[in-house]
C-alpha positions as CSV (number, residue, x, y, z in Angstrom):
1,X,35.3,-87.1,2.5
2,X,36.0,-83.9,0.5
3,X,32.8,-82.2,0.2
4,X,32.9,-79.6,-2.6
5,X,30.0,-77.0,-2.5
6,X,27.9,-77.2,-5.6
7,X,27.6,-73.4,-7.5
8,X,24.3,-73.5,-9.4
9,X,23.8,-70.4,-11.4
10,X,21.1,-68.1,-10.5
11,X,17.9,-67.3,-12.7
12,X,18.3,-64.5,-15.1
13,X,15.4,-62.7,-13.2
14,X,17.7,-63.0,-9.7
15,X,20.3,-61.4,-11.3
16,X,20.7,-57.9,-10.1
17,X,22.6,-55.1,-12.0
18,X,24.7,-53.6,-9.1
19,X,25.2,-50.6,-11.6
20,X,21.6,-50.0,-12.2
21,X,20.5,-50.8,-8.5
22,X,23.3,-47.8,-7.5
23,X,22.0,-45.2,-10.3
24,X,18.3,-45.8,-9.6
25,X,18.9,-45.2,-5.8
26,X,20.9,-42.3,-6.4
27,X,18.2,-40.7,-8.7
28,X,15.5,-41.7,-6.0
29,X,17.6,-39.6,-3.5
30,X,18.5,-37.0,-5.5
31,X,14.9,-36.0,-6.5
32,X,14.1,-36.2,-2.8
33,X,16.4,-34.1,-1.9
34,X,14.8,-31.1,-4.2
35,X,11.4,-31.5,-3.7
36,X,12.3,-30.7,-0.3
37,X,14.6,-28.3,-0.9
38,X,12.4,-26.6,-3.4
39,X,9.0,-26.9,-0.6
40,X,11.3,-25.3,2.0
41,X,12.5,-22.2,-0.3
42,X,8.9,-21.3,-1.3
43,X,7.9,-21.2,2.4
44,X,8.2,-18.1,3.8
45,X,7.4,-15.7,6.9
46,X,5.1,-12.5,6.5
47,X,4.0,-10.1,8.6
48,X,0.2,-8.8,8.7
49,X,0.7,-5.1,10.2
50,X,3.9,-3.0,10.9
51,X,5.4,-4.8,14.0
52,X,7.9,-6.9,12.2
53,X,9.7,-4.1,9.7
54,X,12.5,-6.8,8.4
55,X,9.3,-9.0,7.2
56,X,7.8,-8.7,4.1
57,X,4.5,-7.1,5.3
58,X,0.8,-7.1,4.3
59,X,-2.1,-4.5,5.2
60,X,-4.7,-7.1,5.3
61,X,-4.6,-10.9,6.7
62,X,-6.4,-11.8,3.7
63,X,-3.7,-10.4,1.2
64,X,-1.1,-12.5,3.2
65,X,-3.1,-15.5,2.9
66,X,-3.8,-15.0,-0.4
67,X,-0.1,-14.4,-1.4
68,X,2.0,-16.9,0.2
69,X,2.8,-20.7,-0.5
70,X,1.5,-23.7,1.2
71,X,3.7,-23.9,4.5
72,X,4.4,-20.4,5.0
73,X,3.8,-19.1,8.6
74,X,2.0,-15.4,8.8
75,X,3.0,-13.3,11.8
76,X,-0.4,-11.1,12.8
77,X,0.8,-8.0,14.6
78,X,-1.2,-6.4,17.1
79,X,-4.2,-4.3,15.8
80,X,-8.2,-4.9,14.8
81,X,-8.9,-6.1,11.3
82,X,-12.3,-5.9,10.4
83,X,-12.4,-8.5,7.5
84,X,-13.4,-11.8,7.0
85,X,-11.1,-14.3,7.1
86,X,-11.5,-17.6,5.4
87,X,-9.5,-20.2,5.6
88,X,-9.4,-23.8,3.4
């Protein structure tokens, strides 16, 4: 018995564009890749005092908080600072 395997063709909604699968995937990654390159080069380090002169520095821990993006990381140099500090 010689047993040919039957080829049926596939639906036209199975049918997947390799092209368009690759371009869509590489966009996907692509924009990725800057959002989190663009989140990381807004962060920053401060410093609140004078202990860390190669910082950019602030006077008040308010003024740093105020000033900096989302993710930044505020160094708070020894000293008293009578202020309110709130944070949300």
């Amino acid at each position: 018995m010689n047993m040919k395997p039957v080829e049926r063709p596939l639906p036209a909604h199975s049918k997947k564009n390799p092209v368009k699968w690759t371009f869509a995937r590489t966009l996907f990654i692509s924009v990725l890749v800057v959002l989190f390159l663009a989140s990381s080069a807004l962060a920053q380090t401060v410093a609140v005092g004078n202990c860390r002169p190669n910082l950019k520095r602030y006077s008040t821990i308010s003024q740093a908080v105020g000033d900096v993006a989302a993710g930044s990381t505020i160094l708070i140099c020894p000293g008293t600072y009578p202020e309110p500090v709130i944070l949300t």
